[in-house]
Structures are given as C-alpha cells and as structure tokens.
C-alpha positions as CSV (number, residue, x, y, z in Angstrom):
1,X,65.1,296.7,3.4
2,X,61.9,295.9,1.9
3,X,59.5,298.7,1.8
4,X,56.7,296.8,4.1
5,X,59.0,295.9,6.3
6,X,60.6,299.3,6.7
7,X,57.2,300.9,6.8
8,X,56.3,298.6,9.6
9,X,59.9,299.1,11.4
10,X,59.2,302.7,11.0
11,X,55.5,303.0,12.6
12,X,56.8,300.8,15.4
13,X,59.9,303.2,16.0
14,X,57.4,306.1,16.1
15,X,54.9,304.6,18.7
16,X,58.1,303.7,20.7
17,X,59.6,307.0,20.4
18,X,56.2,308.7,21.3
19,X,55.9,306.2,24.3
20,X,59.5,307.1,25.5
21,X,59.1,310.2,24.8
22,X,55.9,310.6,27.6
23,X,57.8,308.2,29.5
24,X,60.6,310.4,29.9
25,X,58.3,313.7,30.5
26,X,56.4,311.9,34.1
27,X,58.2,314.5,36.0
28,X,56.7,317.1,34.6
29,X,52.8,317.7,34.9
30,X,51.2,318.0,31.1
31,X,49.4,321.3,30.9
32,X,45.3,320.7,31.1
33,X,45.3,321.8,27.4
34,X,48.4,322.3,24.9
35,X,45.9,322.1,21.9
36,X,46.8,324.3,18.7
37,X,44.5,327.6,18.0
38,X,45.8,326.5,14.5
39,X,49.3,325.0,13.2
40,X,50.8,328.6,12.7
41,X,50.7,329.3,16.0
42,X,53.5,327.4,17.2
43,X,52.5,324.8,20.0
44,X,51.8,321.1,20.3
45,X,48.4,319.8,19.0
46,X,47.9,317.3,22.2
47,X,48.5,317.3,26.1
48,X,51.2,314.2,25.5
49,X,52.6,312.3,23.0
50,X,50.3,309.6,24.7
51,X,47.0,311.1,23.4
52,X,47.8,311.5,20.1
53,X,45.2,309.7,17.8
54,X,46.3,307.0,15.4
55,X,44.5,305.3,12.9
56,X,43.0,301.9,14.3
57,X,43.0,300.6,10.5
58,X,43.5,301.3,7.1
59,X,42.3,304.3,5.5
60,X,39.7,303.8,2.8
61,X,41.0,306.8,1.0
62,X,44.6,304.7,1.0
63,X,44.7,304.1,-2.3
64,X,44.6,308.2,-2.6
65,X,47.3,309.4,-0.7
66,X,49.7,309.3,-3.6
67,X,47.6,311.9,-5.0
68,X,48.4,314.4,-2.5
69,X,52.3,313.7,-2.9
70,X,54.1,315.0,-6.2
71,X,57.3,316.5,-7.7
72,X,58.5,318.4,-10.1
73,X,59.8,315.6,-12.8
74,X,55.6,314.2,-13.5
75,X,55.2,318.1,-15.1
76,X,55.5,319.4,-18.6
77,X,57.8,322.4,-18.3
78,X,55.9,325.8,-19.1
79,X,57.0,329.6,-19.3
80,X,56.1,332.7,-17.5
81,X,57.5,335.7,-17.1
82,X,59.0,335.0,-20.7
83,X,61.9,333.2,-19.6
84,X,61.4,331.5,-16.4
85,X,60.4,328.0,-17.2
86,X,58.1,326.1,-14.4
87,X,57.4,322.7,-13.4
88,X,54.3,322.2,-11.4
89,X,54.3,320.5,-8.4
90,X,51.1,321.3,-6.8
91,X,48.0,322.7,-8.4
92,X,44.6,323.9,-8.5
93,X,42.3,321.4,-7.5
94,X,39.8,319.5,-4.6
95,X,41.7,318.7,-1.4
96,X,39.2,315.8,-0.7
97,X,39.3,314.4,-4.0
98,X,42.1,315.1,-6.4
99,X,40.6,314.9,-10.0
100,X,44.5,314.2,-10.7
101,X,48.0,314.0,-9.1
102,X,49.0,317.0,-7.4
103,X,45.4,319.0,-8.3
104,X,44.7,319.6,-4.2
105,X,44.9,322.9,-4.1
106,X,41.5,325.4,-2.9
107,X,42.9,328.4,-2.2
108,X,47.0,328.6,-3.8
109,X,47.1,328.6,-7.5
110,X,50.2,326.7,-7.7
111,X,53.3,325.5,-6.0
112,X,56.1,324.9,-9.3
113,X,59.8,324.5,-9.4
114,X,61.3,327.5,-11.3
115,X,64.5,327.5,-13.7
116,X,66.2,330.5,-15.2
117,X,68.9,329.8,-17.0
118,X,72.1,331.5,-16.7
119,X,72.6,335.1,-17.7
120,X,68.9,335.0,-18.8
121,X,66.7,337.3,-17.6
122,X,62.7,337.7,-17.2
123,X,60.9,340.2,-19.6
124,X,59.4,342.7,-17.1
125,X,56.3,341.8,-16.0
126,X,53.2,342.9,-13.5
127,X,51.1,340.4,-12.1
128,X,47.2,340.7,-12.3
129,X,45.0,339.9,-9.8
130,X,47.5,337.1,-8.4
131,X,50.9,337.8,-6.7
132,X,53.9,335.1,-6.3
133,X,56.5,334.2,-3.9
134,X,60.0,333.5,-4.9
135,X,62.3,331.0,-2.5
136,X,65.7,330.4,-4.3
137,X,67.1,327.1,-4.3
138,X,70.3,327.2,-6.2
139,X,72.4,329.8,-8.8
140,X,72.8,333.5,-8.5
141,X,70.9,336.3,-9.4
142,X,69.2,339.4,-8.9
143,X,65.8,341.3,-8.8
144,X,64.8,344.1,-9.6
145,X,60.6,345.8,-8.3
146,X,59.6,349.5,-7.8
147,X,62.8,350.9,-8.0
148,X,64.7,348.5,-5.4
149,X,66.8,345.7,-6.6
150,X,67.9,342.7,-4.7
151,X,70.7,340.1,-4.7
152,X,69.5,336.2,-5.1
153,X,70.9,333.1,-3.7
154,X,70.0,329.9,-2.1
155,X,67.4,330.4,0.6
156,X,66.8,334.0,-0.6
157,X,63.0,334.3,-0.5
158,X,60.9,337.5,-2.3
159,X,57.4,337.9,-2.2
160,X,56.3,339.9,-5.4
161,X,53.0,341.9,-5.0
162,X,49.8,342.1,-7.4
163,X,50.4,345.1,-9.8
164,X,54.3,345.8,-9.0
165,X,56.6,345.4,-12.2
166,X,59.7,343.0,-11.8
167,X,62.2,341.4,-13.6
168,X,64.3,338.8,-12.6
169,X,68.0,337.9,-13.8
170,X,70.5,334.7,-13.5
171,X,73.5,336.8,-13.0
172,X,75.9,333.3,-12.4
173,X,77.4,330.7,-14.2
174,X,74.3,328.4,-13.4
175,X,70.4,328.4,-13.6
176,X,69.1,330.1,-11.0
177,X,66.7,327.5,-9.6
178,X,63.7,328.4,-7.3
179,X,60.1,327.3,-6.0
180,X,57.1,329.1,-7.1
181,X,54.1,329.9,-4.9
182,X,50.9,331.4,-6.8
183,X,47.8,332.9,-4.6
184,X,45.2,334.4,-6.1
185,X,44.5,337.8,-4.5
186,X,40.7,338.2,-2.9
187,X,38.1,341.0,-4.3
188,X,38.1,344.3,-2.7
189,X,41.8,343.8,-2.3
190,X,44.7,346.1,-2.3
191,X,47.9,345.0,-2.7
192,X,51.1,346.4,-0.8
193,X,53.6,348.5,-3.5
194,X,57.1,347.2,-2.7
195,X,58.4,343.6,-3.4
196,X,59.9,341.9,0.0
197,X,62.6,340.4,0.7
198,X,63.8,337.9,3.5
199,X,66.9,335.9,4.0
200,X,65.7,332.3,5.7
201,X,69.0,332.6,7.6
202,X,68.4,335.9,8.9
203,X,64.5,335.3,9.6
204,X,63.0,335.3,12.9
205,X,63.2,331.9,14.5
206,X,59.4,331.3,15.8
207,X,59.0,330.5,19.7
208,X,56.2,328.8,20.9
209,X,53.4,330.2,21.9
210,X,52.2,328.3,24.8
211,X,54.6,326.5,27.3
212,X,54.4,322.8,26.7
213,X,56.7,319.9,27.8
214,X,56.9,318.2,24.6
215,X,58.2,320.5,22.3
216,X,62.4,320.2,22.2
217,X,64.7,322.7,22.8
218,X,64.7,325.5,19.7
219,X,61.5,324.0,18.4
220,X,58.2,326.6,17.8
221,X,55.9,323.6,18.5
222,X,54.7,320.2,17.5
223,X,57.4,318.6,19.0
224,X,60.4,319.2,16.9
225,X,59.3,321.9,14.2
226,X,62.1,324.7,14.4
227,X,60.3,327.9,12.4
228,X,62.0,330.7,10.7
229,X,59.5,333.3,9.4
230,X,59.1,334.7,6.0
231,X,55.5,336.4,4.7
232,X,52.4,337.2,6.2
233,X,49.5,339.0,5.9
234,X,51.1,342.0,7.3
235,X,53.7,341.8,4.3
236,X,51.0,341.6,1.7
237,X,49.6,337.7,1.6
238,X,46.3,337.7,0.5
239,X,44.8,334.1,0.4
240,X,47.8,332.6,1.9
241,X,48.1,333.0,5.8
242,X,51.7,331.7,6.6
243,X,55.2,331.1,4.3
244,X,57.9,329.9,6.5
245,X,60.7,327.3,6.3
246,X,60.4,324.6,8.8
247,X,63.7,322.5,9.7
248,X,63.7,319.2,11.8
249,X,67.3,318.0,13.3
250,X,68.2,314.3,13.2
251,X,66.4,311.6,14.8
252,X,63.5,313.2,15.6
253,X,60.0,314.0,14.4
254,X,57.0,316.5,14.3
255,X,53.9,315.5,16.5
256,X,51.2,313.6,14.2
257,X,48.3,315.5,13.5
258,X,45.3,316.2,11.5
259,X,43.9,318.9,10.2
260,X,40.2,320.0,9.6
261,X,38.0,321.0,6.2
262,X,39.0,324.1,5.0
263,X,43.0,324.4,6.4
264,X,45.3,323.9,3.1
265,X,49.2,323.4,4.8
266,X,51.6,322.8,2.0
267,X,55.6,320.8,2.6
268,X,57.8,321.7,0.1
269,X,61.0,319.5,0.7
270,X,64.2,322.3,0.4
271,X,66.8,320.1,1.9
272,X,67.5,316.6,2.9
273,X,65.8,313.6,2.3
274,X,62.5,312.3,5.2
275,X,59.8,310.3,5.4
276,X,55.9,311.4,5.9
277,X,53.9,309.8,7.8
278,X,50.2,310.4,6.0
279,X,47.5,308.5,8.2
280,X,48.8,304.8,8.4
281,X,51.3,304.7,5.2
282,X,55.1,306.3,5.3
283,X,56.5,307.9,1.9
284,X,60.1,309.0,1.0
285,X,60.4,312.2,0.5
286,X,63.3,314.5,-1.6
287,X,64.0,318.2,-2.4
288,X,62.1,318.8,-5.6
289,X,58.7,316.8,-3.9
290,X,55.6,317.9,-2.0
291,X,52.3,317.2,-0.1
292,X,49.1,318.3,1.4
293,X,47.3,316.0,4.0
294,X,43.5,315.8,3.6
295,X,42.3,318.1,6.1
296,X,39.4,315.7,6.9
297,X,39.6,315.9,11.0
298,X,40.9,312.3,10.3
299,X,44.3,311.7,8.9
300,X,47.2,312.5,10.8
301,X,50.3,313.7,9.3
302,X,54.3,314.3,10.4
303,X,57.6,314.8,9.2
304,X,60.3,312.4,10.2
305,X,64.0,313.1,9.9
306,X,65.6,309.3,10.5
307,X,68.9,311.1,9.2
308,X,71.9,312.1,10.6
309,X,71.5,315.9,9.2
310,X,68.6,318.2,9.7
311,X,65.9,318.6,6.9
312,X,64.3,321.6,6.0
313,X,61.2,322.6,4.3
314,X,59.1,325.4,2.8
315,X,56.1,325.3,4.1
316,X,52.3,327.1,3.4
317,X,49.3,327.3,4.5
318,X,46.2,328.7,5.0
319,X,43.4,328.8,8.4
320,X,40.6,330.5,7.4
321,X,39.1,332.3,10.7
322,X,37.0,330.0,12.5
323,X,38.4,326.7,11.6
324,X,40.8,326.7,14.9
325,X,40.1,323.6,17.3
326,X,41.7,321.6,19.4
327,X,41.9,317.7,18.6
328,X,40.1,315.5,20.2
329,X,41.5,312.8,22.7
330,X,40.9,309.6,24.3
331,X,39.7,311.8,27.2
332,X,37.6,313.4,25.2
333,X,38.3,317.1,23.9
334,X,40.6,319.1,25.6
C-alpha cells in the first residue's frame, strides 16, 4: 500500500477507534477530570477519547519531524569504556529546533546502541560527573561495580552511578548488544555507591494512578501503556526522572497527546515493529530507532501497535517540577 494512502487509512482507523472506543464507554460516566499531573504518573491525559485535540491542519514544523526520529545505522560507531563501541541515536541538542538529526536532547546526554563483542570486556572505568544506564538487548554477559557482580541478558537493565568503578564483559558466543542512556548529573549532587540492577520481567508492573474508563485492562494509563518500572530518583537518577519499558498489545494504541516546553520523554523501540503518530504524519518505527515529540503544548504524539504481537519500548523522560498540567479541551480546561 502506498505510503499516503496508508497514512490516511491509518488516521481514519484511529479517529474511528477513538470514536468506538467513547461509544462503547456511554455506560459509564467520564470522571470530571482524568488529566495527567505528568506522563509518569500513569493515567489518561483527557476525560474521553472524544476530547482529545487533533491537529485541524498541517503542522508548519512538518517538514521537521524527521528530525526528532533516528536510529542507530545514520551514526559513526565510537568507543567508550575502551571496548564498547556506540552508535548514537539521540543526542545533545534543542528540542524545538534540532541543529541536526537526532540532536533534541536538553537534559540526557545521549541515547546510543552499544556492542561488545564477544568475550571482550570493558577496561574498568568510573564515570565523571555523568552516570549511564545499561538495558541489554541481545548476547550474554556480566558486570561487575563496588564489589557486586551481575549476570546480563536480554532485558537485563543496570544503572551505573557517577564515581563507581565497573567493568563490563561479553561472556557468550555473541556481542552483547545494549542501549545506552547518558544524563549528566546536576551540581551539588551526590551520587548513590552501588550499581542497580533490574530484570524488566521481574519489575513492578505500574497501576494507574487515578481510576479512569479508558485505560484497558493491565494498562498504567493513556489508554493502553502497560509499565514495568526500572530507575528513579530514589535509585540514583539525577537529571533523568523516569526509565521504564512500556509495552502495547496488538491492535491497540496509546492516547494522543502533547507535551509542554521543558518535558523531554524519549521511545526507544526494544521490540516489534509500530507506527508513531507525531502531530498529523504516521512513521514506521523498528527496534534499533527512536523519537522525542516537540513538547510545544501543540503536537500530539502516540504509539500504535497494528500488529498481531505486543511491542515494547524503553522509555525516558524528564518533568521538571512545575511543568504538570492538564490538556486543554473543547470544553475548555479540565
């Protein structure tokens, strides 16, 4: 199928399934206000699937969106650690106004794709005023921080504090393959002392916060997001606020919505292929490729799964304290 024609066929589907959706929720009285405090929270971003806010043309930042959308292949390969070679996907830049592809970050360094090859291992290394997070995609392997040392595999995730020494092996017969989260770490900051370490299929499943109609069953909020936790500030985040995975089953799709100046949110495709929905235009999107939507107020963004098996994500973000609102509606704010 064409790609106008499924992007139209796709747009249509969504305002249908949205209308069905509310439709099929008339029994039930909406709440007076199921508005986010922020995205982390876990809870729908409008009373009904009804009020949510599309675009009534084209964006005039269209032509842009690509820029906010990257992978891992459009990257010169680079080394850190001594042997780990990243790929960028994501880095610093202006989340209004990329200077490049991919530069849209404010407040993460970087989001790469990591490759150790087998039986290599890192040199032993300390990060400085910056600490990463580790999410393992593929291979086998082990870590070793502050006396502790941990076993790797797929959807094995360790968060690696500022000024804790590590070093990282492929113990396998393949690379050990991984994505890379970077966050600066703020002054006057102190750092925790032990690496962590979670399994995403172990991880507390997130509930929502707020009772709301809308959301389906298992889901943590905007419709259809089903949220495992990983790191917080309590585990030692510093400019980061939230690392979690975010899975949506077939057929369905999380709630369009926007996000406002000064909130970075981060998708980071893990598994399965979907399509994102970024104001008015709908990209393909595979493991190995991620986004940012401009958090002007304006554009909306979702996640659609038209697959028959779930998709997952890795998912970041930050909501610095006093950017929490609720969007606005035809009926005005709620």
């Amino acid at each position: 199928m064409p790609r106008a024609t499924l992007a139209s066929f796709t747009i249509s589907a969504l305002v249908l399934f949205s209308a069905t959706l509310a439709g099929a929720q008339t029994s039930q009285a909406p709440p007076l206000s199921s508005g986010t405090q922020n995205a982390i929270n876990g809870i729908d971003s409008y009373p009904s699937p009804g009020l949510v806010r599309y675009a009534k043309g084209n964006d005039p930042e269209t032509r842009r969106i690509d820029m906010f959308i990257s992978d891992w292949q459009g990257s010169m390969p680079r080394f850190e650690h001594g042997s780990l070679v990243l790929r960028d996907i994501l880095i610093k830049g202006d989340n209004f106004a990329p200077p490049q592809k991919s530069a849209v970050l404010d407040y993460a360094n970087f989001l790469a794709l990591g490759r150790l090859a087998a039986g290599a291992s890192t040199i032993p290394s300390l990060l400085n005023k910056q600490q990463e997070v580790f999410y393992i995609l593929s291979g086998e392997g082990e870590i070793s921080a502050a006396g502790e040392t941990a076993k790797l595999h797929r959807n094995i995730a360790v968060f690696i504090p500022a000024g804790v020494e590590f070093v990282m092996k492929a113990t396998g017969d393949q690379p050990l393959t991984m994505y890379v989260i970077n966050e600066p770490t703020p002054g006057e900051f102190h750092p925790k002392t032990k690496m962590v370490v979670r399994d995403q299929s172990t991880a507390r499943q997130r509930t929502p916060a707020g009772g709301d109609p809308y959301i389906v069953g298992g889901a943590s909020g905007h419709w259809a997001h089903v949220v495992k936790e990983l790191f917080s500030p309590a585990d030692g985040l510093g400019t980061i606020q939230s690392v979690i995975t975010v899975t949506i089953n077939p057929r369905t799709l999380g709630e369009p919505h926007p996000h406002k100046p000064a909130q970075e949110e981060v998708w980071a495709a893990i598994e399965g292929d979907s399509l994102i929905l970024l104001g008015t235009q709908l990209r393909v999107q595979r493991p190995g490729m991620a986004y940012m939507s401009r958090p002007d107020g304006t554009m909306i963004h979702s996640n659609i799964n038209p697959g028959d098996q779930p998709v997952t994500f890795l998912y970041f973000a930050r909501f610095p304290d006093n950017t929490n609102y609720v969007h606005a509606t035809d009926h005005g704010p709620q």
